[in-house]
C-alpha positions as CSV (number, residue, x, y, z in Angstrom):
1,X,-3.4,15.0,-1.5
2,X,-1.6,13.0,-4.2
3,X,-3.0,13.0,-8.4
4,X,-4.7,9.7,-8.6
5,X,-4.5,9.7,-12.4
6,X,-0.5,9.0,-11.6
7,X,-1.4,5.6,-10.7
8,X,-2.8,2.4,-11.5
9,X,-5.9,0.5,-11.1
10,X,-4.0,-1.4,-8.0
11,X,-1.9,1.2,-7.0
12,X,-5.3,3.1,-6.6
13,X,-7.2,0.5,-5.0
14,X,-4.1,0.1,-2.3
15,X,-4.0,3.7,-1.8
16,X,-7.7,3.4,-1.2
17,X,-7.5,1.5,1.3
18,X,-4.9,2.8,3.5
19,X,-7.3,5.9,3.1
20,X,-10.2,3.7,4.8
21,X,-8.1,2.6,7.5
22,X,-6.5,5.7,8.6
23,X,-3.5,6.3,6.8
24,X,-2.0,2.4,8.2
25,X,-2.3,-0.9,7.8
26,X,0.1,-4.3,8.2
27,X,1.0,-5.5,4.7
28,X,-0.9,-8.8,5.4
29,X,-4.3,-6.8,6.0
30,X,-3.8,-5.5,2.6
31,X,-3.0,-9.0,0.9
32,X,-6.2,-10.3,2.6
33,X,-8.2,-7.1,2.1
34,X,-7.3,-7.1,-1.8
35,X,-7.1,-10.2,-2.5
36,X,-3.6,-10.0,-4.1
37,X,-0.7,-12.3,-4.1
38,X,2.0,-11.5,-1.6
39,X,4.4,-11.0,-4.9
40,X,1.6,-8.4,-6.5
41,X,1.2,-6.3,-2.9
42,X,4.9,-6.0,-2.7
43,X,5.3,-4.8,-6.7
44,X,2.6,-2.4,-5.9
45,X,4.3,-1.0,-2.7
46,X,7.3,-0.7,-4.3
47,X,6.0,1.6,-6.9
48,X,3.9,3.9,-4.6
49,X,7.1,4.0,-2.1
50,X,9.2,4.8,-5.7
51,X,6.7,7.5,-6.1
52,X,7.1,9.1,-2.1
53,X,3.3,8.3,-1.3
54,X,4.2,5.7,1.4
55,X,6.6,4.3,4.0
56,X,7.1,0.7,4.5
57,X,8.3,0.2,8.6
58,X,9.3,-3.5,9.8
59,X,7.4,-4.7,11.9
60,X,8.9,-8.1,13.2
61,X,7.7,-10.5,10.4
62,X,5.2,-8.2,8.5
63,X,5.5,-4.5,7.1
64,X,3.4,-1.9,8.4
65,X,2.7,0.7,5.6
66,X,1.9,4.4,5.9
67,X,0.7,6.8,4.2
68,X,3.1,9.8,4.0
């Protein structure tokens, strides 16, 4: 279990989710579930992956992030 207070209002809302859907979810479902921009997704992921909370795996054309 990770100390929300270490993140953001997105980066909490993103690690929300990926609570809510098991742990996984494509990239894309995220941008549509959020309703982000791609640009804002990927900024986000690239913290929480900075901070060790999730892996990005390719996916053919999309990411598929997990929670670690």
């Amino acid at each position: 279990e990770i100390n929300k207070s270490t993140l953001g209002d997105e980066e909490t809302k993103v690690y929300d989710l990926l609570k809510l859907n098991q742990g996984s979810l494509y990239q894309s479902n995220i941008i549509k579930q959020t309703q982000l921009s791609k640009v804002k997704v990927s900024r986000i992921l690239d913290r929480l992956e900075g901070k060790g909370i999730i892996d990005r795996k390719r996916r053919g054309m999309t990411n598929i992030i997990i929670l670690k």
